[in-house]
BANURO-943538 format. One record per residue (C-alpha): x, y, z; chain. Coordinates in nm, 2 decimals. Layout:
<rs>
R   east  north     up ch
R      X      Y      Z  A
...
</rs>
This chain:
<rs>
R   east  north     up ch
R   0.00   0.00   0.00  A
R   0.12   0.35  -0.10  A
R   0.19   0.56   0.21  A
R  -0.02   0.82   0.10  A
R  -0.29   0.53   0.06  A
R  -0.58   0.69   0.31  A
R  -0.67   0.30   0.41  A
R  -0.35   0.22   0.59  A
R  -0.35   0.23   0.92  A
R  -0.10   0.43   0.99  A
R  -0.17   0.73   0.77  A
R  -0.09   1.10   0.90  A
R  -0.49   1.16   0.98  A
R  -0.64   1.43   1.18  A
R  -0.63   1.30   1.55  A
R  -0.98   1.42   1.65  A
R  -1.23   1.11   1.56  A
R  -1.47   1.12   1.26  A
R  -1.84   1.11   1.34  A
R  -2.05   0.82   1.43  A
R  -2.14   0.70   1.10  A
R  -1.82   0.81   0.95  A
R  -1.70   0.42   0.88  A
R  -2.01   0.37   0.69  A
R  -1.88   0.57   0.41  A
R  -1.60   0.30   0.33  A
R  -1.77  -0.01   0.10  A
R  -1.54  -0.29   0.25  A
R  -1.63  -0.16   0.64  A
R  -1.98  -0.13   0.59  A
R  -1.99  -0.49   0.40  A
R  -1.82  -0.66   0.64  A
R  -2.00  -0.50   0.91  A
R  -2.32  -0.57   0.79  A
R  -2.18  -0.98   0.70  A
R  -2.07  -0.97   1.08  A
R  -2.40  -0.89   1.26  A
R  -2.59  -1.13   1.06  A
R  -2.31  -1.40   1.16  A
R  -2.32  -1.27   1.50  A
R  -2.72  -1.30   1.49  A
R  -2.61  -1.63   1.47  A
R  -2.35  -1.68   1.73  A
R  -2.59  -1.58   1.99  A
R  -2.87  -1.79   1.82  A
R  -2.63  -2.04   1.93  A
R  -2.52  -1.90   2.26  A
R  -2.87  -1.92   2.41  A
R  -2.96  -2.23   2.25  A
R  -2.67  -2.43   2.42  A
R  -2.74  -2.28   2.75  A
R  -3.07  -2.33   2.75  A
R  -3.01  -2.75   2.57  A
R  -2.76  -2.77   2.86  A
R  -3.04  -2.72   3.14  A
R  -3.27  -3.00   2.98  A
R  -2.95  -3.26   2.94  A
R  -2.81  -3.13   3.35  A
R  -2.98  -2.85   3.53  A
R  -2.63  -2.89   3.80  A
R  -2.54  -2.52   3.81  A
R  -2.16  -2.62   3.77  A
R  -2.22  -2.77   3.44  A
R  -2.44  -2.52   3.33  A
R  -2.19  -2.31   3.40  A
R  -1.92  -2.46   3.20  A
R  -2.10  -2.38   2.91  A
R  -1.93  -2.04   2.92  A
R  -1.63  -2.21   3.05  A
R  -1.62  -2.44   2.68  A
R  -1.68  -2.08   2.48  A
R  -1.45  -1.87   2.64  A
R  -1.13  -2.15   2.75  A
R  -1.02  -2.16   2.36  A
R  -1.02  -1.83   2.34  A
R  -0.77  -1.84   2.67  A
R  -0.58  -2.08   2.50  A
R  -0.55  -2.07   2.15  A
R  -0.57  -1.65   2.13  A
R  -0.17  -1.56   2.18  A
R  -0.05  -1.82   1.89  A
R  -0.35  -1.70   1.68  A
R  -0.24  -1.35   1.74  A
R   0.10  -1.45   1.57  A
R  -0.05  -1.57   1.30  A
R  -0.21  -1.33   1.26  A
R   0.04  -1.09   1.23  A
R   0.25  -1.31   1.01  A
R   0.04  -1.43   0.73  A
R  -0.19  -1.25   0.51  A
R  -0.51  -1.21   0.74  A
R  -0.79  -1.18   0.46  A
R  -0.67  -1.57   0.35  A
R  -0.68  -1.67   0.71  A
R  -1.02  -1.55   0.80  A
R  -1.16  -1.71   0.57  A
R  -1.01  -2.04   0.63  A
R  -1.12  -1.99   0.96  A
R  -1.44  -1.87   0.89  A
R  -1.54  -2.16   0.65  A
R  -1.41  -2.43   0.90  A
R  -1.61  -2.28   1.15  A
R  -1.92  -2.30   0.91  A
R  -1.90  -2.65   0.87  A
R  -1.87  -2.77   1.21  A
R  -2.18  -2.57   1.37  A
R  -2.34  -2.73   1.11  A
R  -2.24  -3.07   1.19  A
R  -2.35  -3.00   1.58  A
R  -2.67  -2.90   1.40  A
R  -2.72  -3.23   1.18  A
R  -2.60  -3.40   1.58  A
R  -2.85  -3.19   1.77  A
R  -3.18  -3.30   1.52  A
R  -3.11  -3.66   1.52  A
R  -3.08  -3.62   1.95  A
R  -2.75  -3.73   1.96  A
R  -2.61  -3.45   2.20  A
R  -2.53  -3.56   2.58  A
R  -2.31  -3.32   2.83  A
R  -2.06  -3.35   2.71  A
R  -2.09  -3.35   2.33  A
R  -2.23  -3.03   2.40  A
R  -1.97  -2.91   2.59  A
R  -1.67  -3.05   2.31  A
R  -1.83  -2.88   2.03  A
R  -1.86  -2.55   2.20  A
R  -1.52  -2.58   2.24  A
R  -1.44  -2.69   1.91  A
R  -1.61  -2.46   1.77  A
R  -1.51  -2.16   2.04  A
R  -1.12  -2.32   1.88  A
R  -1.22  -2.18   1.55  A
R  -1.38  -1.83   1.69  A
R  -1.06  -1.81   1.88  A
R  -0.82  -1.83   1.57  A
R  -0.98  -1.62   1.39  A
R  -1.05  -1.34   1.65  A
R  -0.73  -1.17   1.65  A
R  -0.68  -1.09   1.28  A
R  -1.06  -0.98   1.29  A
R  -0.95  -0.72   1.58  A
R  -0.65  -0.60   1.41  A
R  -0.84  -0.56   1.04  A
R  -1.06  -0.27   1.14  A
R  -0.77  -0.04   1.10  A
R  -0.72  -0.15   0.73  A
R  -1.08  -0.06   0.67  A
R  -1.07   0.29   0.80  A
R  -0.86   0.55   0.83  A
R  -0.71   0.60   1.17  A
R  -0.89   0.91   1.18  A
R  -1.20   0.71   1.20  A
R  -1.11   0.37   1.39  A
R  -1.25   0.48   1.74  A
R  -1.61   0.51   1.55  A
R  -1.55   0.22   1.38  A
R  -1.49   0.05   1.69  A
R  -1.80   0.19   1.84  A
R  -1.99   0.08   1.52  A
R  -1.85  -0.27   1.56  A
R  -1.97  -0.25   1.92  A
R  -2.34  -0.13   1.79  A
R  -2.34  -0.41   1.56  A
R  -2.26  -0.72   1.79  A
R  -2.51  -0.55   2.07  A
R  -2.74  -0.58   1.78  A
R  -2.67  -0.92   1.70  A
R  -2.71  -0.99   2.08  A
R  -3.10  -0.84   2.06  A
R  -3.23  -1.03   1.80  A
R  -3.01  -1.38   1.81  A
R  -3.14  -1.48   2.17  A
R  -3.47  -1.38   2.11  A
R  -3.50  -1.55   1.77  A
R  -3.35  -1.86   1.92  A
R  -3.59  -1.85   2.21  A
R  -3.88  -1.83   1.97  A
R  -3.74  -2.08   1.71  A
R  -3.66  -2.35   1.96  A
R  -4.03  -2.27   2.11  A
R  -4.17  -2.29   1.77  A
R  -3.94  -2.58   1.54  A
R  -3.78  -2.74   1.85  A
R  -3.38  -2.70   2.00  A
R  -3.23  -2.75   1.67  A
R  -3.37  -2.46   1.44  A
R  -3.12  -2.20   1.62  A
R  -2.82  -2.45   1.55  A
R  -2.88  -2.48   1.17  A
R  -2.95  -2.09   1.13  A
R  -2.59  -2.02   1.29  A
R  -2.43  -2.21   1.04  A
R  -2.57  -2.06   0.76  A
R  -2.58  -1.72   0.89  A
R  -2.17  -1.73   0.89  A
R  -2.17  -1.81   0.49  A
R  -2.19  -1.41   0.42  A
R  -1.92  -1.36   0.62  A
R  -1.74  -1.58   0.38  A
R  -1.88  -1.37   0.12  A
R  -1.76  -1.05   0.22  A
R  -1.40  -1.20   0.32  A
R  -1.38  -1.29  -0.07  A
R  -1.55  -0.95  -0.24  A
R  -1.30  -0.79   0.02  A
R  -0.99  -0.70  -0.16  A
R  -0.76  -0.48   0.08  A
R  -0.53  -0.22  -0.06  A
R  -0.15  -0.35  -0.12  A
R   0.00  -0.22   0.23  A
R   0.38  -0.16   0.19  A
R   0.61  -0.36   0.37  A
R   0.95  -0.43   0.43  A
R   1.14  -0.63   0.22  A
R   1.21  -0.89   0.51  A
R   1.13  -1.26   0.55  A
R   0.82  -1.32   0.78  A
R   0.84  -1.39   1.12  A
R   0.89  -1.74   1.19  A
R   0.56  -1.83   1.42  A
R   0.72  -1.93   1.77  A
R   0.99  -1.62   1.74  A
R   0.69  -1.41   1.71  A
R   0.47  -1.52   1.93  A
R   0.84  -1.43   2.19  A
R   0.86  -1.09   2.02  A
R   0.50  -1.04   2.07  A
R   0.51  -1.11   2.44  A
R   0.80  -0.93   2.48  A
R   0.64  -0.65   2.38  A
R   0.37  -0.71   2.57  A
R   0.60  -0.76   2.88  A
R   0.78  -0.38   2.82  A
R   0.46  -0.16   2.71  A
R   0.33  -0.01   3.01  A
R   0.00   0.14   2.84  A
R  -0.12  -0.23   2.76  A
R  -0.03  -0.35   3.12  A
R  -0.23  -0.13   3.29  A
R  -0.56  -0.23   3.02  A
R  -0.48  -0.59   3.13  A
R  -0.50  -0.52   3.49  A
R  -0.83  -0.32   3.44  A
R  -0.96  -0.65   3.23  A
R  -0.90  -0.90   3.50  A
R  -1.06  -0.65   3.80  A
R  -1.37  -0.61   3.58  A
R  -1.43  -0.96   3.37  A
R  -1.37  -1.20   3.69  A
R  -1.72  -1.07   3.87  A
R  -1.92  -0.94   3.56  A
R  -1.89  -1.35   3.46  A
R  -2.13  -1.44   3.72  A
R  -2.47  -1.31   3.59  A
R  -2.34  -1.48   3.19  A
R  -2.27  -1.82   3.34  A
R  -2.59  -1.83   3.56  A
R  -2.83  -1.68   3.36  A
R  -2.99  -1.97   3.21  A
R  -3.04  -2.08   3.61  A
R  -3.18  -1.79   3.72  A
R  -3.43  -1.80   3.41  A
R  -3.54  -2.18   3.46  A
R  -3.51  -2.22   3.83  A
R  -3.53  -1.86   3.99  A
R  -3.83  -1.74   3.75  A
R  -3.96  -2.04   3.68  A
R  -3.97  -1.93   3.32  A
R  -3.89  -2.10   3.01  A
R  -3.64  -2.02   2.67  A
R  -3.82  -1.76   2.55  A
R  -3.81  -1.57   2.88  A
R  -3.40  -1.65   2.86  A
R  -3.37  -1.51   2.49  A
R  -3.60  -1.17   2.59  A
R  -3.31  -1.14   2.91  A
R  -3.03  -1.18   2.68  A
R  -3.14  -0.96   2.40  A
R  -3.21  -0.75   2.68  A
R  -2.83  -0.69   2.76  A
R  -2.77  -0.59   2.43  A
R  -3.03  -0.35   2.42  A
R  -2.89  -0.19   2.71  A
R  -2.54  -0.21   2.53  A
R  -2.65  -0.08   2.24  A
R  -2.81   0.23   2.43  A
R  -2.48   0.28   2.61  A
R  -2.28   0.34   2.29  A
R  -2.49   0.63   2.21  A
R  -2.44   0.80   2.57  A
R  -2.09   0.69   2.58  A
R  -1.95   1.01   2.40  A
R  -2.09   1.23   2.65  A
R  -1.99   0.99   3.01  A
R  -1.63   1.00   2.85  A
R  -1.62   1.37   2.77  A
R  -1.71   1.44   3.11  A
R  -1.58   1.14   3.33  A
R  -1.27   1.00   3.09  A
R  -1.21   0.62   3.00  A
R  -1.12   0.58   3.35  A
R  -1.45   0.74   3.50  A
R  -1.66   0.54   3.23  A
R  -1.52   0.21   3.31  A
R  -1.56   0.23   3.68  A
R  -1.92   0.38   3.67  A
R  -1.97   0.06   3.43  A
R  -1.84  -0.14   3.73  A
R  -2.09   0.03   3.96  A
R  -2.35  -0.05   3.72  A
R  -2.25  -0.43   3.68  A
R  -2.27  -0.46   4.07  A
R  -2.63  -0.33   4.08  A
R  -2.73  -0.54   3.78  A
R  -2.56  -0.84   3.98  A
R  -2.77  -0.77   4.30  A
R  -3.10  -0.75   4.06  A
R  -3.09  -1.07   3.94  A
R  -2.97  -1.20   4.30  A
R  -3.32  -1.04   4.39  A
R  -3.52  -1.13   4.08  A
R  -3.83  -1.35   4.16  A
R  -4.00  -1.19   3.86  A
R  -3.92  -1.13   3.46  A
R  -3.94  -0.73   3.55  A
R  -3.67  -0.76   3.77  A
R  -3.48  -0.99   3.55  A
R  -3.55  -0.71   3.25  A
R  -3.41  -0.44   3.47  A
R  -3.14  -0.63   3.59  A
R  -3.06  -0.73   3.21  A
R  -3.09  -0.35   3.04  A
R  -2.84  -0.23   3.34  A
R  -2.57  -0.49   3.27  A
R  -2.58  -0.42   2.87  A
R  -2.55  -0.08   2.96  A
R  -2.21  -0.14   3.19  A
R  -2.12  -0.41   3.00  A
R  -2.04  -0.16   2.67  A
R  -1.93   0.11   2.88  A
R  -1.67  -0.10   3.06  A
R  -1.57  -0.32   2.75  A
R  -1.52  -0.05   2.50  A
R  -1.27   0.17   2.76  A
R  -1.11  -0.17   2.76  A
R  -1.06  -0.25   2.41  A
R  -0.98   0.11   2.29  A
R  -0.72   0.12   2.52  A
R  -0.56  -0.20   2.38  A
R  -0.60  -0.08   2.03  A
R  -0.43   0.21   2.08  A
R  -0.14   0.13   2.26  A
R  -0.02  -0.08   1.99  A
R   0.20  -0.04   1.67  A
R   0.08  -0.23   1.37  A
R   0.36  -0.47   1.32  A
R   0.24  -0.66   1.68  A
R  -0.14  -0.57   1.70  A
R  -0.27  -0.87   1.67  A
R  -0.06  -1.03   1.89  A
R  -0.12  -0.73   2.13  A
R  -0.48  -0.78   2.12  A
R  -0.47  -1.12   2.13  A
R  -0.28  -1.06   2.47  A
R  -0.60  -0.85   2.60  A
R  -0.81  -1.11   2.47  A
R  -0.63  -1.42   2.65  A
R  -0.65  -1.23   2.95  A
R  -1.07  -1.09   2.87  A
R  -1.16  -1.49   2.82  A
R  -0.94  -1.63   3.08  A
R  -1.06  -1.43   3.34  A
R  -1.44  -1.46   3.20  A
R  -1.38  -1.85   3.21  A
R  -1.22  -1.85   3.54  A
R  -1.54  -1.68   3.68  A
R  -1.78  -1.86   3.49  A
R  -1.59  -2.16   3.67  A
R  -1.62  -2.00   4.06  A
R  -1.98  -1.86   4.04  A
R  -2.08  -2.19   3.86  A
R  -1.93  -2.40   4.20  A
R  -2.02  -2.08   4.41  A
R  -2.40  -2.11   4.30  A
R  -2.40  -2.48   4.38  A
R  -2.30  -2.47   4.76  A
R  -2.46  -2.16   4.82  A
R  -2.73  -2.07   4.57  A
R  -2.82  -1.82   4.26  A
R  -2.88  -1.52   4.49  A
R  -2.53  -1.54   4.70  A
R  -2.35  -1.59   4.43  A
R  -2.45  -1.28   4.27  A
R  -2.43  -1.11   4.57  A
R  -2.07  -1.20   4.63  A
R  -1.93  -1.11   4.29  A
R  -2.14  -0.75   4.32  A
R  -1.90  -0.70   4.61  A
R  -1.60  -0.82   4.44  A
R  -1.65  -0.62   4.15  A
R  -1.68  -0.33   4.40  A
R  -1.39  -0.38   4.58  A
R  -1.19  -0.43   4.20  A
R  -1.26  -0.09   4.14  A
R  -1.01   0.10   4.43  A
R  -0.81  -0.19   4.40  A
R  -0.71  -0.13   4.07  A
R  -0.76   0.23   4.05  A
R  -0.40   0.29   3.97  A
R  -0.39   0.16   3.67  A
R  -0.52   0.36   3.38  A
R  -0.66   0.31   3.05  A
R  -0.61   0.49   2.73  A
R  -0.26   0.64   2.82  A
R  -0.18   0.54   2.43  A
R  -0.44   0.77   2.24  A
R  -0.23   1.07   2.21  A
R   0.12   0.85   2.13  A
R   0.24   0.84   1.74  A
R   0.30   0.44   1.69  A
R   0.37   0.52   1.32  A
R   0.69   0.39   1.20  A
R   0.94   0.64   1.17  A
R   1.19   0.47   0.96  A
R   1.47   0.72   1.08  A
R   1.77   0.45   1.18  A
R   2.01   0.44   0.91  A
R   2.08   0.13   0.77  A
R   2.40  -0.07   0.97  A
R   2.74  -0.01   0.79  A
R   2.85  -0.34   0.71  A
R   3.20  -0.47   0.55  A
R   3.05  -0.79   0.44  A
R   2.74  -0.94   0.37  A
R   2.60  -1.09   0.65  A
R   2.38  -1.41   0.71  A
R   2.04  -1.32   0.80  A
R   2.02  -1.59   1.07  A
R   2.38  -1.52   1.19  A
R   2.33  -1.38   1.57  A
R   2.32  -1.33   1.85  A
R   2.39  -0.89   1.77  A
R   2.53  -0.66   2.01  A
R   2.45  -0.31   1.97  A
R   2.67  -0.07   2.14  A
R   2.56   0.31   2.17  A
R   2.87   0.54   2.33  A
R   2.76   0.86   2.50  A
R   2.96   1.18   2.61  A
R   2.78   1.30   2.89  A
R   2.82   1.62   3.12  A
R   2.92   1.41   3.51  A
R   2.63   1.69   3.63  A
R   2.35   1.56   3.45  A
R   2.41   1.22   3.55  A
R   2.08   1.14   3.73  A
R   1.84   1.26   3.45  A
R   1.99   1.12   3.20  A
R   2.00   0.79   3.32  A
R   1.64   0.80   3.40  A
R   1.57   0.90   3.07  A
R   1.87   0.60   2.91  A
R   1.66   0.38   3.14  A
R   1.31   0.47   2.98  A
R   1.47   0.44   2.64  A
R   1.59   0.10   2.72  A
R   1.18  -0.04   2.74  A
R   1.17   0.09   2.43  A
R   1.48  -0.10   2.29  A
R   1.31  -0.41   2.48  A
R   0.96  -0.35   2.33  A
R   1.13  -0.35   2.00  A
R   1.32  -0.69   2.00  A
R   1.62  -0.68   2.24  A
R   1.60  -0.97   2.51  A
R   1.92  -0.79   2.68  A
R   1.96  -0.42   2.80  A
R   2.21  -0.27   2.98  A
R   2.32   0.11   3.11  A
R   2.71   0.13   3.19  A
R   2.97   0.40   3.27  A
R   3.34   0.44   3.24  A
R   3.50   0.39   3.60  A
R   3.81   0.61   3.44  A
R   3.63   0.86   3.28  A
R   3.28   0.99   3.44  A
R   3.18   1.14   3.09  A
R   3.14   0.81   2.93  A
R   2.85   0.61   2.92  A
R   2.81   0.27   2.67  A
R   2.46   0.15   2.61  A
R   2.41  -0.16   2.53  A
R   2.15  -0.47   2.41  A
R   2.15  -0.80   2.28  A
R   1.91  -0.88   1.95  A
R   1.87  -1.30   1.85  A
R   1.97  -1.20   1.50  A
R   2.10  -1.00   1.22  A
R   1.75  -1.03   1.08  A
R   1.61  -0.96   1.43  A
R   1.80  -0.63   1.44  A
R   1.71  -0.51   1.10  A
R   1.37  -0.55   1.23  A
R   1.44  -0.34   1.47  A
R   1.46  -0.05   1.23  A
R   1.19  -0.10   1.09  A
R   0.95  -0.09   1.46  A
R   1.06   0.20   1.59  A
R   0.79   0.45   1.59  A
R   0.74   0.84   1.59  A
R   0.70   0.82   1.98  A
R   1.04   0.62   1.99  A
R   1.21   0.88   1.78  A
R   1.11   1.16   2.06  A
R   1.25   0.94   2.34  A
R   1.57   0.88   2.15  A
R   1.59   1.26   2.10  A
R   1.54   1.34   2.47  A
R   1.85   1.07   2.58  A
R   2.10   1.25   2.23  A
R   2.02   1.58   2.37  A
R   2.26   1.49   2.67  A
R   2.52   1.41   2.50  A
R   2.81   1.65   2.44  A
R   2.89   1.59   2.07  A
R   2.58   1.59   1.94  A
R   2.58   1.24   1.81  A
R   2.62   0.89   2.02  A
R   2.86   0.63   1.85  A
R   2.68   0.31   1.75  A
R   2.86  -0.01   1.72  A
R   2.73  -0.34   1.60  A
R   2.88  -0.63   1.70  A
R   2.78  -0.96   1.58  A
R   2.91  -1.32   1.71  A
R   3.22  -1.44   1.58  A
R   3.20  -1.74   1.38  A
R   3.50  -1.95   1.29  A
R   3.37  -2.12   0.95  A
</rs>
């Protein structure tokens, strides 16, 4: 892709955000948005249907519970490796691989489910085979919104995408409440699998710009999934999103993974009734993207995530307290509400504390950590409703997710938005004598400063920031050292695998990097550092 190309991701846009509907004007978004909700229509067709099959086959709130646990433990698993993938293969061609495998095994669950063939645990293996699939695929969907839009527009385009599932999550669990009432438990399960073949559709109308890239080899896949995590490891923007994931997603669980309980046992109410409460939380979601601007002009992404805390611990004690569908509807409409308020502070904070070149391995990160936590507490409220019942439970994790809220306080989200990740392409290439084997390694990189003794302190503090960066960036081995003969000298230094490795390097460092490096070469006293590379010495 051209760099002047206004699709790439990374294009010099505006930073203020376009307007709500300001993604729409973009064919490939708006097609694949529009294939996504009908697929999504389906997932949550299937989503209520398997809970709902799962209390007929064993009403034992545990196993109930493990419904969630089976959807969201793939995800937990399967998300980080993905995430590689992802960023190392071409992600159009891998979605729909993914997408078309993913087709044909609802359907076979379908085929499984009309001739009664499902027990427990059939159940509970295909919504994990097919929550395998969803988690593959999930990462490269999250990190190809920014090739649909410009970046001037990804934060409505997020919002849109949120609009979209909420809407899928409205009419899938009321249709499959009325379809299973009306053609029996396996008309929701054949309708999922053909509601993903547009999706597969749209994947192959879709025909993404060329995006320029380096003229490197690919990542190898388990390298990358180390770089990715390393970069993960040294990005303090992400860490503090992850930490604000697992204080929220452990007690919001509980009213997802006992919600077909408190519908059969607590009401006394049948699927319909459980379809109507789900599509109840995304009507609440989908009215809490359009207030959402406002809450987060006047309370920020911190403020708006821990009011949708608040709100999650009220909706919690509703449905501890609900006897009656009114209740339940409340307690339902609150939770969609803090559910989008709380989830998209989360996930725009994750987006935008990443470069391109590791996005979907960043967000697959966030994601490993959203469904490990939400199958963790799917797991606890599941055993906690069982030894103490539906209302303590709830009760419980409404204090918990109370408590997470000062507990976690420190750590806040969106600290990314106003940082330049765009590559800035400034290191000049190595001078070399030789040519040197790509693979040849490991490199040592040596960067010699003349420093004023004064200024020691800050400018160790800054070297010392700078050296995350060189971490984030590829370097498994950073070090700060100074001249016990000369207190003017300084030698930074870090170790890269490879030559290849290090040539990646130039090609990572962003705008924001450039800035930090400028702030440490501003110390020293002639202007420039001297830079070294060292490679290991190899006697063939």
């Amino acid at each position: 892709m051209a760099a002047d190309d206004p699709l790439h991701p990374d294009h010099a846009e505006p930073p203020e955000s376009g307007s709500a509907w300001s993604p729409f004007r973009y064919p490939a978004f708006t097609v694949i948005w529009v294939a996504s909700v009908v697929a999504n229509i389906g997932t949550w067709m299937y989503t209520a249907a398997s809970g709902w099959l799962m209390t007929g086959l064993n009403p034992d709130p545990l196993i109930v519970a493990l419904v969630q646990v089976a959807a969201g433990l793939p995800i937990f698993l399967t998300a980080i490796p993905a995430g590689a993938l992802a960023d190392i293969v071409d992600r159009r061609r891998f979605l729909i691989f993914g997408e078309a495998a993913n087709t044909a095994i609802a359907a076979l669950f379908a085929g499984l489910v009309a001739l009664d063939l499902v027990t427990p645990v059939v159940l509970l293996a295909f919504t994990f085979l097919i929550g395998a699939f969803g988690a593959l695929t999930m990462p490269a969907w999250q990190a190809v919104t920014p090739q649909l839009v410009p970046k001037r527009d990804l934060l409505p385009a997020i919002a849109a995408n949120s609009v979209g599932f909420n809407i899928s999550r409205v009419i899938g669990p009321a249709l499959s409440g009325a379809l299973t009432a009306a053609f029996g438990i396996a008309a929701p399960f054949w309708l999922n699998a053909a509601s993903n073949l547009g999706v597969n559709g749209g994947l192959l109308w879709w025909r993404p710009a060329r995006r320029d890239r380096a003229h490197l080899p690919a990542e190898r896949f388990f390298p990358a999934m180390r770089t990715g995590l390393r970069y993960a490891r040294h990005n303090p923007h992400l860490h503090a999103t992850l930490v604000r994931s697992i204080g929220f997603f452990v007690f919001a669980s509980a009213y997802w993974a006992l919600l077909p309980l408190v519908t059969r046992n607590q009401i006394a109410a049948g699927p319909e009734l459980y379809g109507v409460l789900l599509g109840a939380i995304g009507a609440g979601a989908i009215a809490g993207v359009f207030v959402l601007p406002a809450a987060r002009a006047r309370l920020g992404a911190d403020g708006v995530a821990a009011a949708g805390t608040l709100g999650t611990a009220l909706a919690l004690v509703l449905f501890g307290l609900a006897g009656s569908s009114a209740i339940a509807l409340a307690a339902s409409a609150l939770a969609g509400v803090a559910w989008i308020a709380v989830l998209s502070s989360l996930s725009v904070s994750a987006q935008v504390a990443l470069p391109e070149w590791v996005r979907a391995r960043g967000l697959a990160l966030f994601m490993t950590v959203y469904f490990g936590a939400h199958t963790a507490g799917s797991a606890l409220w599941g055993q906690v409703a069982a030894l103490a019942g539906l209302p303590l439970a709830h009760y419980i994790a409404a204090a918990g997710a109370l408590l997470a809220i000062p507990l976690t306080w420190r750590w806040h989200l969106q600290t990314g938005a106003d940082i330049d990740l765009t590559p800035s392409m400034h290191w000049p290439a190595p001078i070399v004598s030789r040519d040197i084997a790509q693979d040849r390694g490991p490199v040592l990189v040596t960067v010699e400063y003349r420093i004023d003794p004064a200024q020691r302190g800050p400018f160790l503090a800054a070297l010392d920031r700078l050296g995350e960066e060189r971490r984030r960036d590829g370097a498994y081995r950073w070090g700060a050292f100074e001249d016990a003969a000369d207190p003017a000298r300084f030698v930074e230094t870090f170790l890269v695998e490879s030559w290849l490795e290090h040539l990646r390097q130039h090609e990572r460092v962003t705008n924001a990097d450039r800035v930090m490096q400028s702030e440490v070469q501003r110390f020293d006293l002639e202007g420039k550092p001297k830079v070294t590379h060292m490679i290991a010495a190899d006697n063939e």
